[in-house]
C-alpha positions in Angstrom: 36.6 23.9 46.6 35.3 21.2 48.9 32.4 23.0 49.4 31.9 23.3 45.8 32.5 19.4 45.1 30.2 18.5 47.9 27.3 20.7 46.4 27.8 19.0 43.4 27.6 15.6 44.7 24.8 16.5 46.5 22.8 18.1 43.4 24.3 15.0 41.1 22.4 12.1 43.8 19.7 14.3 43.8 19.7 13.9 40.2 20.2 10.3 40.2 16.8 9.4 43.2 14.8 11.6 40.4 15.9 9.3 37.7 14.8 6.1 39.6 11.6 7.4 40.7 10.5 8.5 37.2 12.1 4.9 35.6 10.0 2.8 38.3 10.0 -1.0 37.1 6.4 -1.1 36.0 5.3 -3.9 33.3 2.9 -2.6 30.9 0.9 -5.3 28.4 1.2 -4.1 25.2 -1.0 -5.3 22.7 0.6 -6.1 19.2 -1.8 -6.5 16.5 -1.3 -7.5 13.0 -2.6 -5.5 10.4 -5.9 -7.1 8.9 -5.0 -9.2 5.5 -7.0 -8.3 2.6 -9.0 -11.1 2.2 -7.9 -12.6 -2.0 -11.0 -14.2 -3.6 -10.7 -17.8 -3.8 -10.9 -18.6 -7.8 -12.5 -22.2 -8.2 -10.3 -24.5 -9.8 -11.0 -24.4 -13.6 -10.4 -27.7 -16.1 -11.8 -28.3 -19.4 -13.0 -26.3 -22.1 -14.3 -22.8 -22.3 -15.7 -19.6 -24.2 -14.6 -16.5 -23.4 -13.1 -12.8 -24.3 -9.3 -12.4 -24.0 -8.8 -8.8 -22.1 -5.6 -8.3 -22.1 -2.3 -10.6 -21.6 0.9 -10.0 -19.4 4.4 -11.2 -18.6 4.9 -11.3 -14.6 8.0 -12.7 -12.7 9.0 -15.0 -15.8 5.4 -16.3 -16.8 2.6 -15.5 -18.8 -0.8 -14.6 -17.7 -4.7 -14.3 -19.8 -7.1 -12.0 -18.1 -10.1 -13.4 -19.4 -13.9 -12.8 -18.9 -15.4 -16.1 -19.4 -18.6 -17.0 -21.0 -21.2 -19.8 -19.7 -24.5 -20.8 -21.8 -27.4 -22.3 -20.0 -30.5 -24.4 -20.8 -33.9 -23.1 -20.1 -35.9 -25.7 -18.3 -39.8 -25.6 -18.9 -40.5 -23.2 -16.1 -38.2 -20.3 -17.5 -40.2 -21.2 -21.2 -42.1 -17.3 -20.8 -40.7 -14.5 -20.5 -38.6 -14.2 -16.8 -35.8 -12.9 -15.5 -33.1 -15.0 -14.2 -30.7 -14.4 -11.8 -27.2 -15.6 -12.6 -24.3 -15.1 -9.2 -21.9 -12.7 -10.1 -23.0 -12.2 -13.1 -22.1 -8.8 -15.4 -24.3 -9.4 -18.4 -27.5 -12.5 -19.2 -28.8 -12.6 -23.1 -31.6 -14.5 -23.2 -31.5 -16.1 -26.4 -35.0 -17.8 -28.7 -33.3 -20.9 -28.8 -33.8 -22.1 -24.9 -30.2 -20.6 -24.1 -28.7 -18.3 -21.7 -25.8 -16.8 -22.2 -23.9 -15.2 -19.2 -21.2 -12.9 -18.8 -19.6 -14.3 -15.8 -18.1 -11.2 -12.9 -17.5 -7.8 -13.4 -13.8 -8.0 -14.0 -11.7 -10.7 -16.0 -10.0 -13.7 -13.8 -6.5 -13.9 -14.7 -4.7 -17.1 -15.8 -1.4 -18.2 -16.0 -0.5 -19.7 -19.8 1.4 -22.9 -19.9 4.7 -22.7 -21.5 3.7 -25.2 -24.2 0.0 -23.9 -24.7 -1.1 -24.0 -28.2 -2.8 -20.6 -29.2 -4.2 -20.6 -32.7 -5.7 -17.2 -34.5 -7.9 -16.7 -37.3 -7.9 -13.1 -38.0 -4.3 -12.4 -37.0 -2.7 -11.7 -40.5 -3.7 -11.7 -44.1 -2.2 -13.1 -47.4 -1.7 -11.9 -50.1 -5.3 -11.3 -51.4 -6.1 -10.0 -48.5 -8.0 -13.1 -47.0 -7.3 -14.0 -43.3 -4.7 -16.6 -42.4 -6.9 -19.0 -40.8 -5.1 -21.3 -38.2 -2.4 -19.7 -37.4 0.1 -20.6 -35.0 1.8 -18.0 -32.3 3.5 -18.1 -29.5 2.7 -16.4 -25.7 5.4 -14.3 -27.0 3.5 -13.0 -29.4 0.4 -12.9 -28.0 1.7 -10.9 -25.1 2.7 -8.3 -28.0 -0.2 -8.5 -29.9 -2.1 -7.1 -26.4 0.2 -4.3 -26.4 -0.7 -3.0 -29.5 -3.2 -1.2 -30.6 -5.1 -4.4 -32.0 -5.9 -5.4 -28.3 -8.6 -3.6 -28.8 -10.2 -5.5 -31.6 -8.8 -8.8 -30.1 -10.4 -8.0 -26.6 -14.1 -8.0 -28.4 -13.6 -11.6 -30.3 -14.7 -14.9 -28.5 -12.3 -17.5 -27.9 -12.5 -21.0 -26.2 -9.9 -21.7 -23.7 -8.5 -25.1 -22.7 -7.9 -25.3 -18.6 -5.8 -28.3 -16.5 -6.2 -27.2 -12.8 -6.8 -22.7 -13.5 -3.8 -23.0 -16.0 -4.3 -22.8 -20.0 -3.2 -25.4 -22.3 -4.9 -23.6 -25.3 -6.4 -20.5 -26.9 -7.9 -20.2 -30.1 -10.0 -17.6 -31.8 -13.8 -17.8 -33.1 -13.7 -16.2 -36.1 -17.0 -14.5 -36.7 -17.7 -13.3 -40.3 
């Protein structure tokens, strides 16, 4: 039995002096790097007015938010008179119009907006009366609006112009350009 224990002693230090050898003190440098951050496209800061298309409207973490396309119209100056192609940044779309205008589709997808709490947004082809002329004028909420886009009237809504009133890349008002 003494034998036995002895063995066992033996075999359990041999045991042990393998463990330390293989868990030698070593310091390794590991490198830790951060995953890359998408980089998020700076939007310039936006005040005043505006022409645009509405694309769609959407309630987020308590607030309101306009995707919108917006719409920018230039002045041709004497050396774009004939017949030229200009080149607009970011542009999705450039009319050239007879009356010394260009009109340009700004970016390929629409910039999204919060809406004030207290914006004024005014339709003109929301509802009719009763002789089935449209309600011009008409008053409606970002409650509404944000239910209106989730209809199936988006769609006509998302091809109508509207000018858009901006303090600092928030709205203060919408209204829509009614076109006969």
């Amino acid at each position: 039995m003494l034998r036995s224990i002895s063995k066992c002693v033996v075999n359990l230090s041999i045991i042990i002096s393998l463990f330390f050898i293989g868990c030698k003190k070593e310091i390794k440098q590991v490198q830790i790097t951060k995953p890359a951050q998408k980089s998020v496209e700076q939007i310039p800061e936006i005040s005043g007015l505006y022409f645009g298309y509405l694309k769609n409207v959407s309630f987020e973490d308590g607030s309101y938010f306009a995707s919108i396309v917006i719409v920018e119209h230039q002045v041709k100056n004497n050396e774009h008179r004939q017949k030229s192609v200009v080149k607009f940044a970011d542009s999705l779309e450039v009319l050239e119009l007879p009356n010394e205008y260009f009109v340009v589709v700004k970016g390929k997808n629409p910039e999204q907006f919060l809406i004030d709490t207290s914006a004024k947004i005014v339709m003109q082809t929301l509802s009719r009366d009763a002789s089935g002329n449209y309600k011009s004028n008409e008053n409606i909420d970002r409650i509404k609006l944000n239910k209106l886009f989730a209809s199936k009237e988006a769609r006509r809504f998302s091809q109508i112009p509207f000018s858009f009133s901006f303090l600092h890349n928030t709205i203060l008002s919408i209204e829509e350009k009614y076109i006969p």
